[in-house]
C-alpha positions as CSV (number, residue, x, y, z in Angstrom):
1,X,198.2,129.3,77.9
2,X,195.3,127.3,76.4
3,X,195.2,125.3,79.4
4,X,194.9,127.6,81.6
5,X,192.1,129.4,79.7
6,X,190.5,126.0,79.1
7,X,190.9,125.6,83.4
8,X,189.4,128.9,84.7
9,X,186.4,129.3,81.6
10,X,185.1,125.6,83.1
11,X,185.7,127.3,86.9
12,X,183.1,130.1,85.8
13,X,181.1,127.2,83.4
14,X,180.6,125.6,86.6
15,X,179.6,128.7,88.9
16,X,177.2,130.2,86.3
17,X,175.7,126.3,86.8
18,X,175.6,126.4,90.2
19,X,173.8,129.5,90.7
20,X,171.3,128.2,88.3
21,X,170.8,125.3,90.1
22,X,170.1,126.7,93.7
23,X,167.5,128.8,92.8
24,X,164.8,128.4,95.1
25,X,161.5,125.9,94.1
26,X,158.6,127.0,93.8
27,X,155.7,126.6,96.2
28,X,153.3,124.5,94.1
29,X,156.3,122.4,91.7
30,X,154.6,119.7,90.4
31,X,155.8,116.2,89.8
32,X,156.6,115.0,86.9
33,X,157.2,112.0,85.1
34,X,161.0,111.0,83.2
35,X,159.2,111.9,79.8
36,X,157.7,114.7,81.1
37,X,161.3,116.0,81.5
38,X,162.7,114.5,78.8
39,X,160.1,116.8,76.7
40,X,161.2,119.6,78.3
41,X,164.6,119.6,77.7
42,X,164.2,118.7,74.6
43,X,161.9,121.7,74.0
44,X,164.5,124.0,75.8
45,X,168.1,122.9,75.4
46,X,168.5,123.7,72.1
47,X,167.7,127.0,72.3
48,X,170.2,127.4,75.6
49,X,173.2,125.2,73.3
50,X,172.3,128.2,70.4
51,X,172.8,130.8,73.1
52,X,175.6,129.3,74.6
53,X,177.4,129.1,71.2
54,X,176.5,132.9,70.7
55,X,178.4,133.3,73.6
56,X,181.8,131.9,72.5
57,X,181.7,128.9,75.0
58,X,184.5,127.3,74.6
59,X,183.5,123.5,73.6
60,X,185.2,122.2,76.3
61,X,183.3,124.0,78.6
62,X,179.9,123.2,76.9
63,X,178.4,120.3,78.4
64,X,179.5,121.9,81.9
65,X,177.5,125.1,80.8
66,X,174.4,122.9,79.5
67,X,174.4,121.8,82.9
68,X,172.5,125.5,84.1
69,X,169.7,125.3,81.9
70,X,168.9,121.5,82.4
71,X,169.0,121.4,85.5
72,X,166.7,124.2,85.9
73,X,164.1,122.1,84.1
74,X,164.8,119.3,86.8
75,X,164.6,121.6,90.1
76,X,161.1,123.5,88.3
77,X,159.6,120.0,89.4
78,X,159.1,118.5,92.9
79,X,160.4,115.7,91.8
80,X,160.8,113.3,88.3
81,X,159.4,110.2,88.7
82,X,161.1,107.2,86.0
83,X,159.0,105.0,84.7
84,X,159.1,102.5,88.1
85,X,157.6,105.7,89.9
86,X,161.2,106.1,91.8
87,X,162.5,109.4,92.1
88,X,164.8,110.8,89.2
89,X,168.5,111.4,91.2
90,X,170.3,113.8,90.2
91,X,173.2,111.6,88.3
92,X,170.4,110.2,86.0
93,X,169.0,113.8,85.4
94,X,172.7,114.8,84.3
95,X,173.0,112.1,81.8
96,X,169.8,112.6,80.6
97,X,171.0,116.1,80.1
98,X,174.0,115.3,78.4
99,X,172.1,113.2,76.1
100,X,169.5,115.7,75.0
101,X,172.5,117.9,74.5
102,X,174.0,115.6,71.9
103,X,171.1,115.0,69.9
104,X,170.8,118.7,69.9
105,X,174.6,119.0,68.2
106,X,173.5,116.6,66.3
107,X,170.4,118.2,65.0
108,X,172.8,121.4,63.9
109,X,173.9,119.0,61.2
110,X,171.4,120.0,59.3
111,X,172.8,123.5,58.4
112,X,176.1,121.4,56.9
113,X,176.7,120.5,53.9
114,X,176.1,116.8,52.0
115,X,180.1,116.7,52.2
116,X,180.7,117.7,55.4
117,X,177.7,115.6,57.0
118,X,179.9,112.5,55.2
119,X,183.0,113.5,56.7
120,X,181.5,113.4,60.4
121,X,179.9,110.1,59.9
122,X,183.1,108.8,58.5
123,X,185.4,110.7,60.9
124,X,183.1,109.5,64.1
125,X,183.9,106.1,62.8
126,X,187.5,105.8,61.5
127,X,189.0,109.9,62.7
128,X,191.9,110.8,59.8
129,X,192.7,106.7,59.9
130,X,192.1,104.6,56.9
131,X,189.0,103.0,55.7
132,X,187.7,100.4,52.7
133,X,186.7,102.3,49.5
134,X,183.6,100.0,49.7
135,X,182.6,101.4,52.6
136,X,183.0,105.2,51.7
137,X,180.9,104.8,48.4
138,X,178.1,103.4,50.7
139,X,177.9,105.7,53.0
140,X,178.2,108.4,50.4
141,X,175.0,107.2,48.7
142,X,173.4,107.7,52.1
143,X,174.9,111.2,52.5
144,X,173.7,112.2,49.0
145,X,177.0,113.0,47.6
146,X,180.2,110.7,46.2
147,X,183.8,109.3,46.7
148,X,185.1,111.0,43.7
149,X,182.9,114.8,44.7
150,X,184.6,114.5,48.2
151,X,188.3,113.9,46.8
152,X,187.5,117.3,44.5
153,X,186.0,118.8,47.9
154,X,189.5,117.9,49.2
155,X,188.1,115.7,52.0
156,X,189.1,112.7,51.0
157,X,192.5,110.7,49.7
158,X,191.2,107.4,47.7
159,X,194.1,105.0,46.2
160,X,194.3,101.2,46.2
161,X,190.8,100.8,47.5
162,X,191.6,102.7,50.6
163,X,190.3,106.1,51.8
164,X,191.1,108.5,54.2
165,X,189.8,112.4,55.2
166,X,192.6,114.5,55.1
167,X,194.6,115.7,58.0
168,X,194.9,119.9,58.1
169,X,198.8,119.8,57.6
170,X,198.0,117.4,54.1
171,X,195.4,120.2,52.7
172,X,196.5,122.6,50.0
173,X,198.3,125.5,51.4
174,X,197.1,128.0,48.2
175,X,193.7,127.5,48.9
176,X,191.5,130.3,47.7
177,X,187.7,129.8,49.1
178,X,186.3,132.4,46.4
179,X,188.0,129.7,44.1
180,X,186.6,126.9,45.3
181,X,184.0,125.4,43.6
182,X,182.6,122.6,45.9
183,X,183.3,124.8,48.9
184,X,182.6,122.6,52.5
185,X,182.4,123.6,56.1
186,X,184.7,120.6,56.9
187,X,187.4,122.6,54.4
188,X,186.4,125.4,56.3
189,X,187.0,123.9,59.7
190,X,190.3,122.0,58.8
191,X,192.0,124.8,56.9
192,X,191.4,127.0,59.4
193,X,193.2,124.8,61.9
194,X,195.9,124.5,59.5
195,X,196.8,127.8,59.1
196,X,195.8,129.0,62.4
197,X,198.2,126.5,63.7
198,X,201.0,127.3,61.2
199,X,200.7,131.4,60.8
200,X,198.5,132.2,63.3
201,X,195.6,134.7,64.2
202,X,196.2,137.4,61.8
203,X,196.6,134.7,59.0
204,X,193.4,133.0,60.1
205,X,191.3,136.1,59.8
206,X,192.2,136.4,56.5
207,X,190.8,133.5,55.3
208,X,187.8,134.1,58.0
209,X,187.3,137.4,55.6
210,X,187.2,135.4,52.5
211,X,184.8,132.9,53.6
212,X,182.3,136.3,55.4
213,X,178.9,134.7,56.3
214,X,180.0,130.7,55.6
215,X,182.4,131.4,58.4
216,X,180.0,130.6,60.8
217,X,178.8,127.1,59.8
218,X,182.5,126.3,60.3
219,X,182.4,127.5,63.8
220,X,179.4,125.3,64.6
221,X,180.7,122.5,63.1
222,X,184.1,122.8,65.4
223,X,182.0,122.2,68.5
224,X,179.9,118.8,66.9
225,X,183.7,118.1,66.1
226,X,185.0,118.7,69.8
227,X,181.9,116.7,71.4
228,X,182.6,113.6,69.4
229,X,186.3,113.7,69.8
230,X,186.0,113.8,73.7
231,X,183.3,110.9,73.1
232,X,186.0,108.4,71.2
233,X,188.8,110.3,73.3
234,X,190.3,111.6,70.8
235,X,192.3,114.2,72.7
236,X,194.4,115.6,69.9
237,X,192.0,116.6,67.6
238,X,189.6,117.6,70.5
239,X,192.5,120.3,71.3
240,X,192.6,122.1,67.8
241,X,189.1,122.3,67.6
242,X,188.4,123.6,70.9
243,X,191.4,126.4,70.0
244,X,189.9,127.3,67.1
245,X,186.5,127.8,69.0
246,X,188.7,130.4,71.8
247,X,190.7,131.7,68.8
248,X,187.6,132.9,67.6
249,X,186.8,136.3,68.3
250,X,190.1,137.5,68.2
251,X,190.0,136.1,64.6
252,X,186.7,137.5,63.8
253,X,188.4,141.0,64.7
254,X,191.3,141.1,63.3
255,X,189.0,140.1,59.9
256,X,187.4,143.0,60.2
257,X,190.4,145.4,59.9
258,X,192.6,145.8,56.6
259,X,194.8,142.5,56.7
260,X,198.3,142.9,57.6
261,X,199.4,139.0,57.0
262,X,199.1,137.4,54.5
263,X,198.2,133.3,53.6
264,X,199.2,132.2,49.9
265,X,197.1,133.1,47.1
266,X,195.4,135.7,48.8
267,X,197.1,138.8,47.9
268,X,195.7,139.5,44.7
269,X,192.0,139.3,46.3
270,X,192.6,141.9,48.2
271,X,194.7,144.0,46.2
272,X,191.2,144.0,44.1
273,X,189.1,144.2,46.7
274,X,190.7,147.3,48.7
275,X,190.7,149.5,45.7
């Protein structure tokens, strides 16, 4: 089950880490100061959290996997010195790892769209609860787009000065996305989880087909999703992003073959696109 797979990928998360981390130090390792570090995982993590995501990782397992490469920046050095000239432990290097890895998720925001960059700030604050209109327009003005684009995006519910992102289960089940007008990698992201949850695989990779190269904004924005669930300990949410995430290459293949599921309003699409 999902556990299970979510309990041995973090098993060989950690080994890959380990083995990364007992490399031997060079003769001549130099010391270096906490900036000095801090540069150089900023300079490198990215790159390991793009390769990382290349790989599948499942996003539960990703700060465990960040781990490898970070700390091979720390051991490259004798020793990190913080800004009191005591040694850098270990614990502090880790968190200063973790940090660096978040502003590098964060960073990937920029491949999202105005809508979906909205929804994360809103969902980081409030998740599917409810919020003040007043404070939605704001931040919508901020995000360069508006209350009334992200209702027609089908983000957002807004009645009685009250707004709220929509849960999967409340999005439109006939959603075409070569319909869609004011198409958004949170749709993307949420009716995914919808339908993966409610048909499936086979179902999922239909709409995976549809979407072909936006697919895989949607896939990056699941793990920013996952991190910042585990961060407000969201645990529910957190679960159906991170399945989505392991779901994925089994969707991505079945969306290569001919379709043998269908999700509503999808037949006719095909029916013109096979012949």
């Amino acid at each position: 089950g999902l556990g299970n797979r979510m309990i041995s990928s973090g098993t060989n998360a950690l080994a890959s880490s380990i083995v990364l981390v007992c490399r031997p130090r060079g003769a001549n390792a130099s010391v270096a100061t906490r900036r000095e570090f801090m540069a150089v995982l900023k300079a490198e993590l990215p790159a390991a959290l793009v390769h990382l995501q290349a790989g599948n990782i499942a996003p539960v397992d990703l700060a465990q996997a960040a781990i490898g490469p970070g700390m091979g920046v720390y051991t490259r050095y004798s020793k990190v010195l913080d800004a009191e000239g005591k040694p850098l432990s270990v614990r502090e290097a880790l968190s200063l790892i973790n940090q660096v890895l978040d502003e590098a998720l964060a960073e990937q925001e920029g491949d999202f769209d105005a809508d979906s960059r909205w929804a994360l700030a809103w969902f980081e604050q409030f998740g599917f609860g409810e919020g003040d209109y007043g404070v939605a327009e704001t931040l919508s003005k901020a995000k360069n787009t508006s209350v009334t684009g992200l209702v027609e995006a089908h983000i957002l519910v807004s009645r009685g000065g009250k707004v709220h992102l929509l849960t999967p289960a409340e999005l439109p089940p006939d959603w075409n996305p070569e319909k869609d007008r004011r198409l958004t990698a949170w749709e993307m992201v949420h009716q995914l989880i919808r339908v993966l949850e409610g048909q499936g695989e086979a179902a999922a990779a239909i709409l995976v087909r549809q979407l072909g190269s936006h697919a895989e904004v949607a896939r990056e924005l699941c793990y920013r999703l996952f991190t910042l669930c585990e961060r407000k300990k969201r645990a529910t949410e957190a679960l159906a992003y991170n399945a989505l995430v392991q779901s994925w290459p089994e969707i991505a293949r079945l969306a290569r073959e001919k379709p043998r599921a269908t999700v509503p309003g999808t037949d006719d699409l095909f029916d013109k696109r096979e012949t």
